[in-house]
C-alpha positions in Angstrom: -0.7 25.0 -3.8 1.1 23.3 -7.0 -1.7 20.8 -8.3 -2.5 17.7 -10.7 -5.5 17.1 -12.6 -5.8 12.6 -12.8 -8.6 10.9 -14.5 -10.2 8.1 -13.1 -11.4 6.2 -16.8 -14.0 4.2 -16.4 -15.0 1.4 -19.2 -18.3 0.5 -20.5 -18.0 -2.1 -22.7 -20.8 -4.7 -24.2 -19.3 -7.1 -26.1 -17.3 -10.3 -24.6 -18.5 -12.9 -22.2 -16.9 -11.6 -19.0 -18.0 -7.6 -19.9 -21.6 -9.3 -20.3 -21.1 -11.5 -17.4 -19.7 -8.2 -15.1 -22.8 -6.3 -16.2 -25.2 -8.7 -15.6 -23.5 -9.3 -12.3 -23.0 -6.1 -10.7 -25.9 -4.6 -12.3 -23.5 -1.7 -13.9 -22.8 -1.1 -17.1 -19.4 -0.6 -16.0 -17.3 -3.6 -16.4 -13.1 -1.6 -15.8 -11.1 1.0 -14.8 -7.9 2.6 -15.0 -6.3 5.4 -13.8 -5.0 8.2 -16.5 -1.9 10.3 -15.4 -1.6 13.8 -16.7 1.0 12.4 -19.4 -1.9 10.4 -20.4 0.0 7.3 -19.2 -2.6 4.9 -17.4 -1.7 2.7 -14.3 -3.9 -0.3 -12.6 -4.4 -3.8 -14.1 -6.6 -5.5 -16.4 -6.7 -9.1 -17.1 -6.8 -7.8 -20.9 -3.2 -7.1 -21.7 -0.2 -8.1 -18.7 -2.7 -9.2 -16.1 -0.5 -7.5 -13.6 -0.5 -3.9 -12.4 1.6 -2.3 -14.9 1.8 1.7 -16.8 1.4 1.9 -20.7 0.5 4.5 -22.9 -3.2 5.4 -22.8 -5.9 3.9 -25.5 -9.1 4.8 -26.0 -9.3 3.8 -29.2 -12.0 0.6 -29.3 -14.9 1.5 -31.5 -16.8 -1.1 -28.6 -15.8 1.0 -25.8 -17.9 3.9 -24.2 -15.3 5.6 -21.6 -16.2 7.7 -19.0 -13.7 10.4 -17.3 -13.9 11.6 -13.6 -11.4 14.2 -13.1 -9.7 14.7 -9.8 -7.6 17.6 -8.6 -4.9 16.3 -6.7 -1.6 18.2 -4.8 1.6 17.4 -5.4 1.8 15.4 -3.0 -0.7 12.9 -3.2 0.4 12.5 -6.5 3.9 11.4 -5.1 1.8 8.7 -3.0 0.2 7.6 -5.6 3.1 6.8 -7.9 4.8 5.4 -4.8 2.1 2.6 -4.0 2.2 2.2 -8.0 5.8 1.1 -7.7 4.7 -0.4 -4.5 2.2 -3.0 -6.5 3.9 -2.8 -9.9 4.0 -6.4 -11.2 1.6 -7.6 -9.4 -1.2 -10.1 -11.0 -4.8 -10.1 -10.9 -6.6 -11.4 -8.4 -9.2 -13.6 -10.5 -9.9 -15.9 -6.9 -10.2 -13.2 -4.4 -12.4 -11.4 -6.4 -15.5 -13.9 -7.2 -14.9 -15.7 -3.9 -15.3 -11.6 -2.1 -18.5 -11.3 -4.6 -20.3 -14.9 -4.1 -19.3 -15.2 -0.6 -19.9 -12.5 2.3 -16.2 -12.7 3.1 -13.7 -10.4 2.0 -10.9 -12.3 0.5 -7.6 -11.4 -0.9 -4.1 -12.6 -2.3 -1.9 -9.9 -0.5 -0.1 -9.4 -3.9 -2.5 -10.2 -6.0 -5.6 -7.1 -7.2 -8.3 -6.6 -9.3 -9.1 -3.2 -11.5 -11.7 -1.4 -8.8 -10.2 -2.7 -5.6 -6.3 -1.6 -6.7 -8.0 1.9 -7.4 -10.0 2.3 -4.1 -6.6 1.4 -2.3 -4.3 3.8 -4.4 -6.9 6.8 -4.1 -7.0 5.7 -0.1 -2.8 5.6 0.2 -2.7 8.7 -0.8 -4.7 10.7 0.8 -7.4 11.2 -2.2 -10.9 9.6 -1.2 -11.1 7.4 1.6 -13.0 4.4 -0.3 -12.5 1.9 2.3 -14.8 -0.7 0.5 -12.9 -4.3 0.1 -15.3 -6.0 -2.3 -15.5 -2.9 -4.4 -16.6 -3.2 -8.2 -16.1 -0.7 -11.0 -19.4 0.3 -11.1 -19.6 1.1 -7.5 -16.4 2.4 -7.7 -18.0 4.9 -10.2 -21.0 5.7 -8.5 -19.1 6.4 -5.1 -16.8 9.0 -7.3 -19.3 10.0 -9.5 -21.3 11.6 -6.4 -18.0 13.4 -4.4 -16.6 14.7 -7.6 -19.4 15.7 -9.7 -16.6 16.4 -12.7 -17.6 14.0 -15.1 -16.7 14.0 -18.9 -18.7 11.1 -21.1 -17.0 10.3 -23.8 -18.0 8.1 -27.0 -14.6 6.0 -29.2 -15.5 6.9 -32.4 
């Protein structure tokens, strides 16, 4: 069976009011993530740079970043999927409402074109077929923890 290796990159960052205010919230030191393509190309959104869901060129360059890798062996196929709902949600913006109204409220609420980093994940890995994460209010750090304990391939990594 023809397979991929992806990396599911996962940021822990200290500095800046909402990386303090993420940690201190979800009780993670995780505050992003991304997912890394085997061309090292990344896709998923970040309010840092477009604020949409977009693919750019991997950087894991910031001195103030602590990345974290979990590596996941996908087929052919699901990899297909997975660029699909990518050009599916390409564009879209970040969901800054949905997400702190889902996390101070015990309703799940969402833009239906609009994501945040963790929740666009879960929903790409779910499309296609790679881990059923089926959790709406989903934050990187339990996004992390729910990965870290299926995969068990893990690779820490320090900027330096």
């Amino acid at each position: 069976m023809d397979t991929r290796k992806i990396r599911i990159a996962f940021c822990k960052n200290r500095t800046g009011w909402r990386n303090r205010f993420i940690r201190w919230w979800t009780g993670s030191d995780v505050v992003h993530a991304e997912i890394v393509l085997p061309d090292n190309s990344i896709i998923g959104i970040s309010p840092e740079d477009t604020g949409r869901v977009r693919r750019t060129q991997a950087d894991f360059s910031n001195p103030e970043d602590s990345w974290e890798f979990i590596n996941l062996e996908i087929t052919q196929q699901q990899f297909k999927v997975l660029l699909c709902f990518f050009e599916m949600t390409h564009g879209m913006k970040y969901d800054w409402f949905g997400m702190i109204a889902s996390h101070i409220t015990p309703f799940y609420i969402k833009h239906d074109k609009k994501w945040y980093c963790s929740q666009w994940i879960a929903c790409a890995l779910t499309y296609a077929s790679i881990h059923p994460l089926f959790y709406n209010k989903i934050n990187p750090g339990k996004l992390y923890d729910i990965l870290k304990v299926r995969v068990c391939d893990v690779d820490n990594r320090k900027n330096s």
